[in-house]
C-alpha positions as CSV (number, residue, x, y, z in Angstrom):
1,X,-16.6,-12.8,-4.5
2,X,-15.8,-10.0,-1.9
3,X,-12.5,-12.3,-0.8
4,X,-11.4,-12.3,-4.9
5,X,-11.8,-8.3,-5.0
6,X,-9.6,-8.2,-2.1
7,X,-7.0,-10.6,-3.5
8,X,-7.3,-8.7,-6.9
9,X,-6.7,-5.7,-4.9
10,X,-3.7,-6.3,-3.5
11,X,-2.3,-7.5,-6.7
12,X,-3.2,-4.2,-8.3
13,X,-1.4,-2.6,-5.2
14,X,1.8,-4.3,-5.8
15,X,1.9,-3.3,-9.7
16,X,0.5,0.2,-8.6
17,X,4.2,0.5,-6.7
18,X,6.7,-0.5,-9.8
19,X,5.1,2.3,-12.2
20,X,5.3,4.8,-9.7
21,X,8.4,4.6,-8.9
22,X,9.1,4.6,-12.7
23,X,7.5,7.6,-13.2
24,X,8.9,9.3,-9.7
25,X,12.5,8.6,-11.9
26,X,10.7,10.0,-15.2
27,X,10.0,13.0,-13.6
28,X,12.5,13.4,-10.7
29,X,10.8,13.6,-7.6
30,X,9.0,10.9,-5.8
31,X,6.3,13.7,-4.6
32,X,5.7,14.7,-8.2
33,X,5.2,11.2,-9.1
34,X,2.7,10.7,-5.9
35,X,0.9,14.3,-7.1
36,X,0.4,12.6,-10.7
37,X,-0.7,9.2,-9.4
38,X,-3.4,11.1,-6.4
39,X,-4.5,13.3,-9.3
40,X,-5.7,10.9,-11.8
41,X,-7.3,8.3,-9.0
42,X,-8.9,11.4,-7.9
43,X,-10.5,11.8,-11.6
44,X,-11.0,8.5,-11.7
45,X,-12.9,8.1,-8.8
46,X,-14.7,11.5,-9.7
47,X,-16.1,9.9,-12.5
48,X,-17.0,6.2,-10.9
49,X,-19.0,8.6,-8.6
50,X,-20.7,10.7,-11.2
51,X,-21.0,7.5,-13.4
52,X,-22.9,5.6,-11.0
53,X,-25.2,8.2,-9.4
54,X,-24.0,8.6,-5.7
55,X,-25.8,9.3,-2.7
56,X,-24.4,10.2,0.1
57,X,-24.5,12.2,3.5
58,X,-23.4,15.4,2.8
59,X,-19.1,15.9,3.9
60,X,-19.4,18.8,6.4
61,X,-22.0,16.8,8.4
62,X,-20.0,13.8,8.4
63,X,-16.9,15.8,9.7
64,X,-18.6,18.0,12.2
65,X,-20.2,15.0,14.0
66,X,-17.2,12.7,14.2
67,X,-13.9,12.4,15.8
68,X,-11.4,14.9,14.0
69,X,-9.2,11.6,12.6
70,X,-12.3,10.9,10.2
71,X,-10.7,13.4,7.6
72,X,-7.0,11.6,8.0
73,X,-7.3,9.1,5.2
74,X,-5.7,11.0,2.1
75,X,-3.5,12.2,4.5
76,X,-2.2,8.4,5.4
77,X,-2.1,7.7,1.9
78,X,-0.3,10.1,0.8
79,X,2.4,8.8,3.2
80,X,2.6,5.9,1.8
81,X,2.0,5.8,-1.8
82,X,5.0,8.4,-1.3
83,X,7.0,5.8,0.8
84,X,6.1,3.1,-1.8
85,X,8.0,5.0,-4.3
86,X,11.0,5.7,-2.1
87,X,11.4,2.3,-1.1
88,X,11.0,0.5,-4.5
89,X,14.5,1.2,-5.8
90,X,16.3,0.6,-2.8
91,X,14.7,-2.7,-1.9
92,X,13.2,-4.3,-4.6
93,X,9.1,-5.3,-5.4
94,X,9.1,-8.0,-3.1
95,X,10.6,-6.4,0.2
96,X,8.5,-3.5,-0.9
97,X,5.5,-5.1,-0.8
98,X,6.5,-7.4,2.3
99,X,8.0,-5.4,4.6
100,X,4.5,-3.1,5.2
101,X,3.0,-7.1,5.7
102,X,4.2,-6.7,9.2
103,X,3.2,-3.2,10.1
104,X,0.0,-3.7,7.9
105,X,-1.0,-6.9,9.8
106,X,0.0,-6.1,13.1
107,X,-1.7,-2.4,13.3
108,X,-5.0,-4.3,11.2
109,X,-5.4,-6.8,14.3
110,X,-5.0,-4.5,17.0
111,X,-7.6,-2.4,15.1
112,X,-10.2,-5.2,15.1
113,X,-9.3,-6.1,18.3
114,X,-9.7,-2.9,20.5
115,X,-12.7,-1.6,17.0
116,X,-10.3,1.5,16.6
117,X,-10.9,3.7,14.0
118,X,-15.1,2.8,13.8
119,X,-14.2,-0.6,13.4
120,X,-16.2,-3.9,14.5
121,X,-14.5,-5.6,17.4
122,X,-13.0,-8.8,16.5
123,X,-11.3,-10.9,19.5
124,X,-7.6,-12.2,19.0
125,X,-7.9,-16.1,19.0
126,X,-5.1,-18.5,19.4
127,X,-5.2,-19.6,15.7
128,X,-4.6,-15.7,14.6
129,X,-2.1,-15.5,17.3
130,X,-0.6,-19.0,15.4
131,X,-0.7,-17.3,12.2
132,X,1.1,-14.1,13.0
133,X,3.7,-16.4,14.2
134,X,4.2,-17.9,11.0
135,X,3.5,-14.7,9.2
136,X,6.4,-13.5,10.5
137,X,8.4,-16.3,10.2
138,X,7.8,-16.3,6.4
139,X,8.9,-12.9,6.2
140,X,12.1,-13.6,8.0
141,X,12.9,-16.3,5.5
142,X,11.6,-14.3,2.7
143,X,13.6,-11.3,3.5
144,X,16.6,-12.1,5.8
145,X,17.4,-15.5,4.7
146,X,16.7,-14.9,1.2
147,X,19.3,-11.8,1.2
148,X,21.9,-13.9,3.3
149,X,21.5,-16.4,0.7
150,X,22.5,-14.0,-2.8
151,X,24.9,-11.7,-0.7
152,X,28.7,-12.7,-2.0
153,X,30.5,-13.9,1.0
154,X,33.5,-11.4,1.5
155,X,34.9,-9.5,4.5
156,X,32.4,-6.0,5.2
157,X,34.2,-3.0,5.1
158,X,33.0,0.2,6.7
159,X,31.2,1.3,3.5
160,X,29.6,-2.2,3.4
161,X,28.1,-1.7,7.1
162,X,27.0,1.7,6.3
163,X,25.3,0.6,3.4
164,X,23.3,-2.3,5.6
165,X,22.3,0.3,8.4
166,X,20.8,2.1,5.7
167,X,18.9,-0.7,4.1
168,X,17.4,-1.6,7.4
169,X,16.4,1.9,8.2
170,X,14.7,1.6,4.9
171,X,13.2,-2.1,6.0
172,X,11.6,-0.4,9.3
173,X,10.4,2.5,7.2
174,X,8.5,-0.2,5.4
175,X,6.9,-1.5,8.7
176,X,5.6,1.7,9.7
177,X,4.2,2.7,6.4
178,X,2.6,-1.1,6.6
179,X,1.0,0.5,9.6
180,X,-0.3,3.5,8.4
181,X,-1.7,1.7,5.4
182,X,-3.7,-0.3,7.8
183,X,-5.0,2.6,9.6
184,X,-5.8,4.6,6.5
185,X,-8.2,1.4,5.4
186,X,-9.7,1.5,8.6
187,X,-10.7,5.2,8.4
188,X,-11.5,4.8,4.9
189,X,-13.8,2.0,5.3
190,X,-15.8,3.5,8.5
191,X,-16.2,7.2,6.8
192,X,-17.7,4.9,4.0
193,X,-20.2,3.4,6.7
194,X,-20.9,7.3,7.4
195,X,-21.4,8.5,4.2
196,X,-23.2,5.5,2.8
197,X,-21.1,5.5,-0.1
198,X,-17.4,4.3,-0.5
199,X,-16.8,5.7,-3.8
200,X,-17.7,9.2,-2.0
201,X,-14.9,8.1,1.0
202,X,-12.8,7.0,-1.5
203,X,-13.2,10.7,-3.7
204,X,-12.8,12.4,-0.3
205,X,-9.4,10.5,0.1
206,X,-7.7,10.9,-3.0
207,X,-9.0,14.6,-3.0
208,X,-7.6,15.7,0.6
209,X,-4.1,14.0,-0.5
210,X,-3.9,15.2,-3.7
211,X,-4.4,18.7,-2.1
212,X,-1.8,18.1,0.3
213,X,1.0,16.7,-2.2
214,X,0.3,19.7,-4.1
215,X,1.1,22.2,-1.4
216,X,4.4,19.8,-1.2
217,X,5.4,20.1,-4.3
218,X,4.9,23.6,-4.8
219,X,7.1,24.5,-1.7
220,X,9.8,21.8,-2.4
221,X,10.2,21.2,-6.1
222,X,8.7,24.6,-7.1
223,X,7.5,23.2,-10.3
224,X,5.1,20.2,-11.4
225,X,7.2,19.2,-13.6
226,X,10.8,19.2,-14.8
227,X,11.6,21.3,-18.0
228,X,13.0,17.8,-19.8
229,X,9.9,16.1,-19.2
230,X,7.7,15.3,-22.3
231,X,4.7,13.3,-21.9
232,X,4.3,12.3,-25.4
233,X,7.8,10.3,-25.4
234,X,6.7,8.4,-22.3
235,X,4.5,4.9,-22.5
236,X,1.0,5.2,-21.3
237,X,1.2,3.0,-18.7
238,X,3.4,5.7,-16.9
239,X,0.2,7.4,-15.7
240,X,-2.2,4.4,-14.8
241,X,-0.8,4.3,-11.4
242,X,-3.2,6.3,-9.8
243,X,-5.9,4.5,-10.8
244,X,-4.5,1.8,-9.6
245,X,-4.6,3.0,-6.2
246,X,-7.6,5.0,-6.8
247,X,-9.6,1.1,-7.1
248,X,-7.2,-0.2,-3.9
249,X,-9.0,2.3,-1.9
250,X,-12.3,2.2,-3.1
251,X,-11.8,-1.7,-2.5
252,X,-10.6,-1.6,1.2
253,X,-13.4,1.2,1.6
254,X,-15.9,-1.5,0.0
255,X,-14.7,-4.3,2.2
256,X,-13.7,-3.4,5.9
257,X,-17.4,-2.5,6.3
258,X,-18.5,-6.3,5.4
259,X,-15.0,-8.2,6.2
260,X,-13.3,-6.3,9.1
261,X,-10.0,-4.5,8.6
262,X,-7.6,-7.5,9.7
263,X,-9.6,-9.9,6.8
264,X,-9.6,-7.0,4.2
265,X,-5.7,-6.1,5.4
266,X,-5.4,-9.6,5.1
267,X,-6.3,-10.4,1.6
268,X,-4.7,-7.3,0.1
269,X,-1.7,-8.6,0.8
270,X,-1.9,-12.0,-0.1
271,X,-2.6,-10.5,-3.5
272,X,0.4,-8.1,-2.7
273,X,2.5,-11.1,-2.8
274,X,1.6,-12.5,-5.1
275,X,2.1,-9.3,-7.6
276,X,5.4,-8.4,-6.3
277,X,6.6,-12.0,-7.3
278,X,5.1,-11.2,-10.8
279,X,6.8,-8.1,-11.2
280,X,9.7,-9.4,-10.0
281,X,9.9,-12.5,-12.0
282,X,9.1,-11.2,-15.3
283,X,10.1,-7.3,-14.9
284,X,7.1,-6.1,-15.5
285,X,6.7,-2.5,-16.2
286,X,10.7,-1.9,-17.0
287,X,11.4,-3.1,-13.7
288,X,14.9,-4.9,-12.6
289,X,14.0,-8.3,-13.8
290,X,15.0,-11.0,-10.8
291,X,14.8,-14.9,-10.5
292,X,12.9,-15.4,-7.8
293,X,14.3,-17.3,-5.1
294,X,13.5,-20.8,-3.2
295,X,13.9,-18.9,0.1
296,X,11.8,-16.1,-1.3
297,X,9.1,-18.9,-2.6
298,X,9.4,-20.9,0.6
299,X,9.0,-17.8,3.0
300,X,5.9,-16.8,0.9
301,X,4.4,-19.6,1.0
302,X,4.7,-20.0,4.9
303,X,3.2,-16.1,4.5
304,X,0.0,-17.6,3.0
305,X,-0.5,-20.0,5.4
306,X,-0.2,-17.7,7.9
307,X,-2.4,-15.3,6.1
308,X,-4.6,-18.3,6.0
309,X,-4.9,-18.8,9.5
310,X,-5.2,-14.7,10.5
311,X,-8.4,-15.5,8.0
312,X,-9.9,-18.1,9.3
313,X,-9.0,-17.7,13.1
């Protein structure tokens, strides 16, 4: 059961991505769009907490008796919800959600390995070693290959080798948001342990990062919203996103405790995959509807069985 919540919320992850960045375009700014999203998974969560009768170790106890990086998980999340929505439009659901694989499962392993963050010490054994290796290949195929293989074969002008600079500064922004993510579920998950509740880590996230994207957007958009913007002409699904991300958290918060980080990393995105292909396939949420490719499929699948092997090494 607790290996299907993490698959589940992964896939959640990966749809959480294609609204957002539909409603960064609705309302013209990717840090509105994050503000939106951390406001309602705040509320969310708010309520989950309230609804379910919480108890937990009061905040300013847990932060003045712990390292000062115990309060960094909105933070982190906030950095890459916002990078999530940034990077959607240029490079698709899949490389989206693929691209932070590598950050994300590197920066989860050496967690577990070296129990960074409050984590539970997990050694690196030659069959996770194995499966990183194929991990990686997958996402060679899955990304390089796969591009080679749809990109029209003509002579690159200067523009053209601009253009691809730029798309792989936008790939290794991926990577390091992958490794933030991981850190941000690490911290999550132990300030759970702390306050014996990881809905109340989870609210504690979403609250410090909403309060930070709103000191963003009031200095750099100066408004919330733009004067076109009408909520009542826009489909409801617009404004699910944060609670989309709101149950990611409260997930990985629920799960590193009991799985590690690199096995709760490790499942969320498998189900990561698996979404983006969905949304990719069948366009879901007014996304750019592609046919998914055999390198794409192929590479994925040697990402599963590398996931696989992370798993069970």
């Amino acid at each position: 059961m607790l290996y299907f919540i993490g698959l589940a919320a992964g896939f959640l992850l990966a749809n959480q991505s294609a609204i957002n960045a539909k409603l960064g375009a609705a309302v013209r700014s990717p840090f509105r769009s994050s503000l939106i999203s951390f406001s309602v998974g705040t509320i969310f969560l708010i309520a989950v907490f309230l609804g379910t009768n919480q108890h937990i170790v009061p905040i300013g106890t847990v932060l003045s008796h712990n390292p000062w990086w115990i309060w960094l998980g909105g933070i982190l999340g906030v950095f890459f919800l916002t990078s999530n929505i940034l990077m959607f439009p240029k490079l698709g659901a899949i490389q989206t959600i693929i691209l932070p694989i590598l950050g994300q499962v590197l920066m989860g392993e050496v967690i577990d390995i070296f129990g960074l963050f409050g984590a539970q010490q997990h050694p690196l054994t030659w069959l996770k070693s194995m499966g990183i290796l194929i991990l990686f290949l997958g996402i060679y195929i899955a990304v390089v290959l796969a591009s080679r293989g749809v990109a029209k074969i003509e002579e690159k002008s200067d523009k053209d080798h601009e253009n691809a600079v730029t798309l792989n500064l936008w790939r290794l922004w991926g990577i390091v948001a992958g490794a933030i993510s991981a850190i941000q579920q690490a911290i999550n998950g132990h300030l759970g342990q702390l306050m014996h509740s990881s809905v109340g880590a989870s609210v504690f996230s979403f609250l410090t990062g909403t309060i930070l994207i709103l000191l963003v957007v009031i200095i750099r958009d100066k408004s919330f919203l733009p004067k076109e913007f009408h909520a009542n002409g826009q489909p409801f699904w617009l404004f699910i996103g944060g609670v989309l991300g709101a149950a990611f958290v409260f997930a990985a918060a629920y799960l590193v405790p009991q799985l590690g980080t690199g096995v709760t990393v490790t499942l969320g995105l498998f189900g990561s995959i698996v979404g983006s292909m969905a949304v990719t396939q069948f366009g879901w949420w007014r996304s750019p509807q592609r046919q998914v490719t055999r390198a794409q499929i192929f590479g994925i699948m040697a990402m599963a069985i590398g996931v696989l092997l992370i798993k069970f090494g």
